[in-house]
C-alpha positions as CSV (number, residue, x, y, z in Angstrom):
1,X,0.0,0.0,0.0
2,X,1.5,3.4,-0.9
3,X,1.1,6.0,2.1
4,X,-1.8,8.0,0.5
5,X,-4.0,4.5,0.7
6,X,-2.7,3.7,4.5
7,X,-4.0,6.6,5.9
8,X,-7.3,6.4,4.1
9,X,-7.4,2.8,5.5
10,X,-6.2,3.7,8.9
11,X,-9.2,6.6,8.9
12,X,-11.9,4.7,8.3
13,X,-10.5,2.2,10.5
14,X,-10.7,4.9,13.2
15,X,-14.2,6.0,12.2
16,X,-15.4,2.1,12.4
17,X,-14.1,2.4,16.0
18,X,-15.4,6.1,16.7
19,X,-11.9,7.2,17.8
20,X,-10.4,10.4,17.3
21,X,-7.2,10.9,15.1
22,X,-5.5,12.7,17.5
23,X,-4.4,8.9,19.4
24,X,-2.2,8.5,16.4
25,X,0.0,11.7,17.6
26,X,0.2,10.1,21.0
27,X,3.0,8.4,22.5
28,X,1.8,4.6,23.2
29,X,2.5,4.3,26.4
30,X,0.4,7.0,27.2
31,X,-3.1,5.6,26.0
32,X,-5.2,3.4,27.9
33,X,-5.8,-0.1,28.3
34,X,-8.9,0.4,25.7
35,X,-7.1,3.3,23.7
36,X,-4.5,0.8,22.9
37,X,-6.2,-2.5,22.2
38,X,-8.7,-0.7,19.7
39,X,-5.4,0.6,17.7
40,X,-3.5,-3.0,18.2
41,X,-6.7,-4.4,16.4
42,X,-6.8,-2.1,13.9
43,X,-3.3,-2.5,13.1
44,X,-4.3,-6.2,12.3
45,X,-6.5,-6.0,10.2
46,X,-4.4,-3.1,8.2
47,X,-2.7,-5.8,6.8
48,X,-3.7,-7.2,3.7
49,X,-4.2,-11.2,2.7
50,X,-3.8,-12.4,7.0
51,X,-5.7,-14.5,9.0
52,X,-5.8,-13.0,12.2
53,X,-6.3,-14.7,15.6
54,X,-7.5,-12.8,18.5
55,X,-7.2,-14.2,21.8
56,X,-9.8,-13.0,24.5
57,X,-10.0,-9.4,22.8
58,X,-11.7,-8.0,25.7
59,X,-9.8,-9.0,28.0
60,X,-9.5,-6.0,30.9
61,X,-11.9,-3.8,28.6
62,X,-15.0,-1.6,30.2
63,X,-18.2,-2.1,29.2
64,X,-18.2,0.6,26.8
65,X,-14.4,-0.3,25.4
66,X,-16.1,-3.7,25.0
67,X,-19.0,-2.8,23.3
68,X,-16.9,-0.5,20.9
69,X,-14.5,-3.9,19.8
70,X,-17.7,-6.1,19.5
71,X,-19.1,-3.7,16.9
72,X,-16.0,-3.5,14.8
73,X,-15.4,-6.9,14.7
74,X,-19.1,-7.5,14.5
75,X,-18.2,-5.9,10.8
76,X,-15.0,-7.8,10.1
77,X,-14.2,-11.3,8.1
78,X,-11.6,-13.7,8.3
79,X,-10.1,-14.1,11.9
80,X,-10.6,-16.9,14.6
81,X,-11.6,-15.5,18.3
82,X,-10.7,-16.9,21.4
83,X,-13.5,-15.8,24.3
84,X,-14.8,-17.1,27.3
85,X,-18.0,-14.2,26.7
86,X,-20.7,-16.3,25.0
87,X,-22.4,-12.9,24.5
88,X,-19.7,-10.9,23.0
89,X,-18.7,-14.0,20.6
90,X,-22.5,-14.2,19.5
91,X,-22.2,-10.9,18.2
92,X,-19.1,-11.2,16.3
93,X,-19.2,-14.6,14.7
94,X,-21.4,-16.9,12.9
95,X,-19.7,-20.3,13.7
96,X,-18.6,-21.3,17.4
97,X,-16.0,-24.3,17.6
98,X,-16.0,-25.8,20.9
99,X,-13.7,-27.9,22.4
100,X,-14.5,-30.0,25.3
101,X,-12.7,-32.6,27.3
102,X,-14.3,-35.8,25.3
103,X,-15.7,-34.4,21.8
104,X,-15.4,-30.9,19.6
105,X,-19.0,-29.4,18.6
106,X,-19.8,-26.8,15.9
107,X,-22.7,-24.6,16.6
């Protein structure tokens, strides 16, 4: 991607997640727990032709950090979630594998 199409991407990834620009002019360290999990995820799915893997997204989240993830994954293809939150993976997937001492069920 040439720079003029990764900052298109990277805005309307940070419209998808309603946050405001100016986290990009931040240093890192300096963002929240939520601040910096919704720009790790959008970093992963800047990346063209991956399968991404997410493992409990929401971990340490607030309800309302939480809700904002659910909704942009809730519009994204190709990645495998791990999650414990039955709720949040109903709204974000459409296949549940589940693995279980004696057998593995697809719902």
């Amino acid at each position: 991607m040439n720079g003029y199409e990764m900052e298109a991407n990277i805005q309307k990834e940070f419209d998808l997640m309603n946050l405001n620009k100016e986290l990009l002019e931040r240093d890192f360290l300096t963002l929240s727990v939520g601040e910096k999990t919704a720009i790790q995820l959008i970093a992963l799915f800047l990346k063209p032709n991956h399968f991404i893997l997410l493992d409990e997204p929401t971990n340490h989240l607030d309800a309302v950090r939480k809700e904002m993830v659910m909704g942009h994954l809730s519009k994204k293809k190709g990645f495998i979630v791990i999650s414990h939150d039955r709720n949040f993976l109903d709204n974000v997937v459409d296949h549940i594998i589940c693995i279980n001492k004696t057998d593995i069920t697809i719902e």
